[in-house]
C-alpha positions as CSV (number, residue, x, y, z in Angstrom):
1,X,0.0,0.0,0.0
2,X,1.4,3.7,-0.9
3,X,1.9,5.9,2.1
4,X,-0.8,8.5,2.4
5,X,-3.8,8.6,4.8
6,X,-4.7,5.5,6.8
7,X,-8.5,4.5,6.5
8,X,-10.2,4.8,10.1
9,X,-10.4,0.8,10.9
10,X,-13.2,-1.3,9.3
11,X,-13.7,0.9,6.5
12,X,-11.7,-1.6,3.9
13,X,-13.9,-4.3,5.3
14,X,-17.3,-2.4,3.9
15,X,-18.5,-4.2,0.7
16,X,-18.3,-2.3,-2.8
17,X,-21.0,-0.7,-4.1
18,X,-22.8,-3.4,-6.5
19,X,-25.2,-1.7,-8.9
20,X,-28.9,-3.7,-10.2
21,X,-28.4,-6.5,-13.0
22,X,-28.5,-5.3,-16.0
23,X,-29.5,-8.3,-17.4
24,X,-30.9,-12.0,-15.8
25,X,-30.8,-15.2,-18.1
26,X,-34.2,-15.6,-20.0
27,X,-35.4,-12.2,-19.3
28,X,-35.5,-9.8,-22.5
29,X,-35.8,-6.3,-20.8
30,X,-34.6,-5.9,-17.5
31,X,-35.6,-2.3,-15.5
32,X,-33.1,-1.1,-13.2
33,X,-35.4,0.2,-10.5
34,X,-33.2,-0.3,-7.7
35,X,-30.3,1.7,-9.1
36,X,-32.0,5.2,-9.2
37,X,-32.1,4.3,-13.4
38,X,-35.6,5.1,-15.3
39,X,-36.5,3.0,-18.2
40,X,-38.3,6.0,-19.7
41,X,-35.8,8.7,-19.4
42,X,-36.1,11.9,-18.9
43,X,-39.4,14.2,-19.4
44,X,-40.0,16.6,-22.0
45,X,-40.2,19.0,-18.9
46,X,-37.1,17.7,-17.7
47,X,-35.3,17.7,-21.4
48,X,-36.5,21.7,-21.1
49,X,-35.3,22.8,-18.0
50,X,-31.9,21.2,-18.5
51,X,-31.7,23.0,-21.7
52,X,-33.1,25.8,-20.6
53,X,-30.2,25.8,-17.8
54,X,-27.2,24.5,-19.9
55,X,-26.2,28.1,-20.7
56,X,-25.1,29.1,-17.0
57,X,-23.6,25.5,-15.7
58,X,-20.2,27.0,-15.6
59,X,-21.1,29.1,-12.9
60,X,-22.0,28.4,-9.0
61,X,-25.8,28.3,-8.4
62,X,-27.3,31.0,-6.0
63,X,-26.4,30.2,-2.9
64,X,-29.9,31.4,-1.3
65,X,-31.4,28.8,-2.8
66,X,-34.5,31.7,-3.4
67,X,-36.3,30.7,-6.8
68,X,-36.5,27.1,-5.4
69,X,-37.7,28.3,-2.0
70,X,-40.1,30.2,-3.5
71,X,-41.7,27.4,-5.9
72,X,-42.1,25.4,-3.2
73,X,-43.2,28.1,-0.6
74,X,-45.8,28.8,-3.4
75,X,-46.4,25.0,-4.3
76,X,-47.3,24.2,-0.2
77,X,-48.6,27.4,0.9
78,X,-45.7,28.4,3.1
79,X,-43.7,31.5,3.5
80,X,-40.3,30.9,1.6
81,X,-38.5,32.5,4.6
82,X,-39.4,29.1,6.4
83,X,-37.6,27.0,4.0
84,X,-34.3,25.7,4.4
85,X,-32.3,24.1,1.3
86,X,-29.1,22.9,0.8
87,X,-26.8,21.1,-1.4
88,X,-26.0,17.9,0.7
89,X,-26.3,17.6,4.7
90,X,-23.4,19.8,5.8
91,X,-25.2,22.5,3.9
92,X,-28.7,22.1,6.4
């Protein structure tokens, strides 16, 4: 092993990730449900809004997290100042 950072103990002992078949004997299609795959892709209104953003993806998002707040402030009938969002735990 190289010399660098030693792995708090047990942590080479946890298994490898090990995604959903992609494919079982006799069975055509296969549907990866239980790897976060969809067999229908994405929506037209998901197609849309990731072309609609694809212009600014070389910058940082808005920290405040506001437009999103708001939707779903708006979406739930709550006030957008109640609304916490984050990117990941740390950030909440």
């Amino acid at each position: 092993m190289a010399d660098g950072p030693t792995p708090q103990p047990g942590i080479m002992e946890i298994s490898l990730y090990e995604g959903g078949a992609a494919s079982l004997a006799g069975i055509e299609n296969v549907i990866k449900l239980s790897s976060n795959e969809n067999p229908w892709g994405p929506s037209d209104k998901a197609i849309e809004a990731m072309a609609k953003a694809a212009h600014s993806l070389h910058r940082y998002p808005n920290t405040d997290h506001g437009a999103l707040r708001r939707a779903i402030g708006e979406t739930h009938g709550l006030d957008p100042e109640r609304i916490i969002c984050g990117v990941g735990s740390d950030e909440v």
